[in-house]
C-alpha positions as CSV (number, residue, x, y, z in Angstrom):
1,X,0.0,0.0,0.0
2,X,1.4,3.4,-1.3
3,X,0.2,6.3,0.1
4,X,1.1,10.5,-2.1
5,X,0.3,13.8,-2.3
6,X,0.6,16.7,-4.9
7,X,4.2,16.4,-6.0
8,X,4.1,20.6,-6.0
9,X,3.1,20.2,-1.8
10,X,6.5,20.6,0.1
11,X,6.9,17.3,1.9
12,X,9.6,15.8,4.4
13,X,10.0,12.5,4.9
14,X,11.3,10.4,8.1
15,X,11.8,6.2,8.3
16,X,12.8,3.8,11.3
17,X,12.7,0.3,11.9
18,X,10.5,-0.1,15.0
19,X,8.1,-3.6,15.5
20,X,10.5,-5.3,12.8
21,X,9.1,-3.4,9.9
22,X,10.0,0.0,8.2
23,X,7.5,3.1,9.9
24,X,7.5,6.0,7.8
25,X,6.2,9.4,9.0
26,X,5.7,12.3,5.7
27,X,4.6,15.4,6.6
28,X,3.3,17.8,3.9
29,X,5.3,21.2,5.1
30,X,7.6,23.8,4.5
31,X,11.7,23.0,5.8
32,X,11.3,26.1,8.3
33,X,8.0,24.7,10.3
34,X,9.5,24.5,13.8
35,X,8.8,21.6,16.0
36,X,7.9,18.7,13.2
37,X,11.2,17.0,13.6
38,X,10.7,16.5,17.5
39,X,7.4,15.8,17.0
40,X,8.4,12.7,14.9
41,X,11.3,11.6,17.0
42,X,8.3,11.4,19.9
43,X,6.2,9.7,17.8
44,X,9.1,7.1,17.1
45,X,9.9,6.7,20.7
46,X,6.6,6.1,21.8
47,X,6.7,2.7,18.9
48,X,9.9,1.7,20.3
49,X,8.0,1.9,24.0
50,X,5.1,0.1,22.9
51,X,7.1,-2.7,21.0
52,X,9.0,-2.7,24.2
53,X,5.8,-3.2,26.0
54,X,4.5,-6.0,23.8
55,X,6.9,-7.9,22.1
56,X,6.3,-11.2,21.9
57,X,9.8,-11.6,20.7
58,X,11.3,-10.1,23.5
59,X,11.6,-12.7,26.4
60,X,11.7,-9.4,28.6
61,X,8.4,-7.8,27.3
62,X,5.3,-7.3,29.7
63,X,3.6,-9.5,27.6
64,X,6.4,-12.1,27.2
65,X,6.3,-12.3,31.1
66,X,2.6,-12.4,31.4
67,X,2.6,-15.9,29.3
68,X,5.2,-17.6,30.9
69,X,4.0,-16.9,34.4
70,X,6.8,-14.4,36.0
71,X,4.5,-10.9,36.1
72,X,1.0,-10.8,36.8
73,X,-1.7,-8.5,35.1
74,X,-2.1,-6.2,38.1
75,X,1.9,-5.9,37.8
76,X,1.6,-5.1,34.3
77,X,1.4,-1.3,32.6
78,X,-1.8,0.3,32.3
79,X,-1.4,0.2,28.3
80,X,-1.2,-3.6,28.7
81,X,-4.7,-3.8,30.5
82,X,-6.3,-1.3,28.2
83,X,-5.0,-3.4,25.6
84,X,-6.9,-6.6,27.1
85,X,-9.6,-4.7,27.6
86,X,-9.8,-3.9,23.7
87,X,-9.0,-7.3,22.3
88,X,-11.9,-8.7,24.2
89,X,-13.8,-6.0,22.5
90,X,-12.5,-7.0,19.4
91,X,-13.3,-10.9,20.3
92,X,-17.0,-9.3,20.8
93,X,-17.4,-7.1,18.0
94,X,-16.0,-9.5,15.3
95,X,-18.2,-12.7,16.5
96,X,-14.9,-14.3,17.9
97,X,-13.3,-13.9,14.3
98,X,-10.6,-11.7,16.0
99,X,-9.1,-13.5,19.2
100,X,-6.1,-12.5,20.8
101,X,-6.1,-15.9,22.9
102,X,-3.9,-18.0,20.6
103,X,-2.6,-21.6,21.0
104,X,1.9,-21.7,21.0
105,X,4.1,-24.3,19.7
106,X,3.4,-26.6,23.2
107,X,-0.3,-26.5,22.8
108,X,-1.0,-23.3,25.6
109,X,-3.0,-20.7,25.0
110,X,-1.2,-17.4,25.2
111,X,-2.0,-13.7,25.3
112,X,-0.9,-12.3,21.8
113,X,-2.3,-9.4,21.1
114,X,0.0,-8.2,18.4
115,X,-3.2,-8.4,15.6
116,X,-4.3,-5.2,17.6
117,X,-1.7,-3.9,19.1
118,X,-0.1,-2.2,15.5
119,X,-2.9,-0.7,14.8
120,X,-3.3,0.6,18.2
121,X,0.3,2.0,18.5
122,X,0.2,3.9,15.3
123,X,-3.3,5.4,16.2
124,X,-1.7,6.4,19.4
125,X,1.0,8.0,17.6
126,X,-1.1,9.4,15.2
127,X,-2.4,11.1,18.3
128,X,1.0,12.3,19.8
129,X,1.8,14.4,16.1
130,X,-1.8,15.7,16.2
131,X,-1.0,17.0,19.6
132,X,2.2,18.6,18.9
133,X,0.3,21.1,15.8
134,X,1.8,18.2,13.2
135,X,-1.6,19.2,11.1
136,X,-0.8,17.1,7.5
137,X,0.7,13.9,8.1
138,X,0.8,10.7,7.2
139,X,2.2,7.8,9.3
140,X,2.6,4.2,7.6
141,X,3.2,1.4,9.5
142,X,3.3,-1.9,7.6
143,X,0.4,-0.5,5.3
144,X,-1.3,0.9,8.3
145,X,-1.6,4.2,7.8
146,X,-3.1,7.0,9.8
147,X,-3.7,10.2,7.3
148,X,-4.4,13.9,8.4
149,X,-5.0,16.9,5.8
150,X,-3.8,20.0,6.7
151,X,-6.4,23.3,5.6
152,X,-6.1,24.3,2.0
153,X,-3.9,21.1,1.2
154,X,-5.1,18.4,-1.2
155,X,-6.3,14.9,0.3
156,X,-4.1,12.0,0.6
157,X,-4.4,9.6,-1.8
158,X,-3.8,6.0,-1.0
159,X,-2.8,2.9,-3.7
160,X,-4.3,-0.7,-2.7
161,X,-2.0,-2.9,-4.3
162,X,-3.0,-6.3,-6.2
163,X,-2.2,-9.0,-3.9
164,X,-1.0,-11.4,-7.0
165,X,1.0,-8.4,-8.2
166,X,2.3,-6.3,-5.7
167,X,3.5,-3.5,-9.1
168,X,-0.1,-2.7,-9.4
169,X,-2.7,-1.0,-8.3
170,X,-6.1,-2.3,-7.9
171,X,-7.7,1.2,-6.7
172,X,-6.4,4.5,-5.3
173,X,-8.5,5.9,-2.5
174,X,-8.4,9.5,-1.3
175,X,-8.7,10.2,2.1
176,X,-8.5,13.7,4.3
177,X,-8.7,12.2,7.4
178,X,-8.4,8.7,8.9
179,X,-7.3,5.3,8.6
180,X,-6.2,2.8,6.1
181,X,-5.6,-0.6,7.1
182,X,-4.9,-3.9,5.0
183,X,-5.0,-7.9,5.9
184,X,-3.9,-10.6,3.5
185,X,-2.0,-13.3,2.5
186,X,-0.2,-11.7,-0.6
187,X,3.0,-10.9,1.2
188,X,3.0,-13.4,4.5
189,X,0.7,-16.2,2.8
190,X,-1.8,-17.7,4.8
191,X,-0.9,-16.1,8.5
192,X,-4.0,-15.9,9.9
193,X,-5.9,-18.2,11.9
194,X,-9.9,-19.0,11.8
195,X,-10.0,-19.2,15.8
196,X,-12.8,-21.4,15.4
197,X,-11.2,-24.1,13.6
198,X,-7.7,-23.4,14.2
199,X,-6.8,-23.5,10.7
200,X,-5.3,-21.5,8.1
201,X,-7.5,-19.2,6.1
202,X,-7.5,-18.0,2.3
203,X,-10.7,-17.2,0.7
204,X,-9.7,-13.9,0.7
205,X,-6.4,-12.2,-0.7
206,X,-6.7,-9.1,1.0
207,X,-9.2,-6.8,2.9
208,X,-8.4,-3.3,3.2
209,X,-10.7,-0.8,5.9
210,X,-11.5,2.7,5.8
211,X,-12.6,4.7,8.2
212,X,-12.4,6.7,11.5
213,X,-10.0,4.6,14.2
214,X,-7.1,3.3,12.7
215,X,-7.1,0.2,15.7
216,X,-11.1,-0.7,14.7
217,X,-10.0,-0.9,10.9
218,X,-7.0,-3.1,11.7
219,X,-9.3,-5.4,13.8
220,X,-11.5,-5.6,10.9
221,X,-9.7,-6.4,8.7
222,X,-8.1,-9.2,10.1
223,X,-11.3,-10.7,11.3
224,X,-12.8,-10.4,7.8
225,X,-9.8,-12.4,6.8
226,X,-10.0,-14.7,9.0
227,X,-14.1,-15.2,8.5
228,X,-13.6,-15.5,4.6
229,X,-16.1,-14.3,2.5
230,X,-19.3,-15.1,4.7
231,X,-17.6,-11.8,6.7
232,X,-18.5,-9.7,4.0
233,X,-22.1,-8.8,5.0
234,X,-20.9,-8.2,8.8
235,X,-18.0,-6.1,7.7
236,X,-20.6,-4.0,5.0
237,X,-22.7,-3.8,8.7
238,X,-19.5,-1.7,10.5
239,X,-21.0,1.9,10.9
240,X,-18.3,4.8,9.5
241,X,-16.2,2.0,7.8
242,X,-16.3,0.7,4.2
243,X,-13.7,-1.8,2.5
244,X,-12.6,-3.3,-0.2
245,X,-12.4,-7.1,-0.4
246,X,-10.2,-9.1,-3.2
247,X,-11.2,-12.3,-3.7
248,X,-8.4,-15.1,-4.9
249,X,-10.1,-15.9,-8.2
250,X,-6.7,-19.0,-8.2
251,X,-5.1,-18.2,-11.6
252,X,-1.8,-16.5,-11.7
253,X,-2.2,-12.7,-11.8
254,X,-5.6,-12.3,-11.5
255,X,-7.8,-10.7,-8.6
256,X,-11.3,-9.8,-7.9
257,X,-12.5,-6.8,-6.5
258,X,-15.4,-6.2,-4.2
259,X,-16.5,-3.0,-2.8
260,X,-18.2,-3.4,0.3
């Protein structure tokens, strides 16, 4: 997922490698605007806290702790129990299709909550550049993307990529202010779960979500992937969010689309 503006609009650009993958931060303003560069190095550190936080890489994470036993949730950071608190939303809101109670390699289930947390995070960050006056931004994580247009400035526009061909473009969607986010198996394969059957899913390439709350859209769209296509009606039910569904059609290069 690509995301541009007017080529004429003044735009900086900043990238780290935070939650293994590259986070990119473009901000459509003038060299001279005071501020934007600590306002992004904030934004960065509060990733690099929150992948700190939840990690389940990190054998010293919160939530790496939590699972094996050595901290308790009453010990843990209050972003770790608003966390719970959203993924058993999520487990509600989604009919179970999104459950952050997972089954590891020995057969346990463990808290992972890393299908919401990205989405969360960047949101959060989102947030933090908001606050400091950062008022045309857009902050890609993974191709979840939180977009804010300043006044005056054109609309961000957003490229949703063919899963089966990653060169090109199966829509661009403008956007002033929200979030994109997109679930699928083009780049990972089949990754996600059905948590009602345990198995892997692939009915659906890709599902990408518009709308207000980049951490709702994320959720979604992973649910929707893990439902197949009999999520299509519940995701077209999702008040202030739309999507756009690609079916695997199976032959080489080929993709179906489906606004929802």
């Amino acid at each position: 997922m690509t995301t541009s503006g007017l080529e004429a609009t003044a735009r900086r650009a900043w990238v780290e490698q935070i939650m293994g993958m590259p986070i990119s931060v473009h901000v459509r303003a003038g060299a001279e605007t005071p501020g934007i560069a600590a306002a992004v190095g904030a934004a960065f550190d509060d990733l690099r806290a929150v992948d700190r936080m939840f990690s389940t890489y990190r054998p010293d994470s919160q939530i790496s702790e939590l699972n094996r036993g050595l901290r308790r949730l009453a010990d843990c950071d209050q972003p770790v129990r608003e966390v719970l608190e959203l993924c058993e939303e999520a487990r509600w809101r989604t009919d179970g299709y999104f459950d952050a109670m997972l089954p590891g390699v020995d057969g346990r289930v463990r808290f992972d909550p890393s299908g919401l947390v990205k989405g969360w995070a960047v949101e959060r960050a989102g947030w933090l550049l908001a606050d400091r006056a950062v008022a045309d931004f857009s902050l890609n994580a993974g191709g979840d993307i939180i977009l804010r247009t300043g006044p005056g400035q054109p609309e961000w526009r957003v490229g949703v990529e063919d899963p089966a061909d990653p060169r090109r473009l199966l829509a661009v969607l403008p956007v002033r202010r929200g979030a994109v986010a997109t679930s699928g198996t083009g780049r990972r394969g089949a990754h996600i779960l059905d948590p009602h059957t345990g198995r892997p899913v692939n009915a659906l390439a890709s599902v990408t979500v518009i709308g207000p709350s980049l951490t709702w859209a994320d959720v979604y769209a992973t649910a929707a992937i893990a439902g197949g296509s009999r999520s299509l009606s519940w995701l077209r039910r999702q008040t202030g969010y739309r999507a756009i569904a690609v079916d695997d059609t199976g032959e080489t290069g080929s993709s179906t689309l489906v606004h929802l």
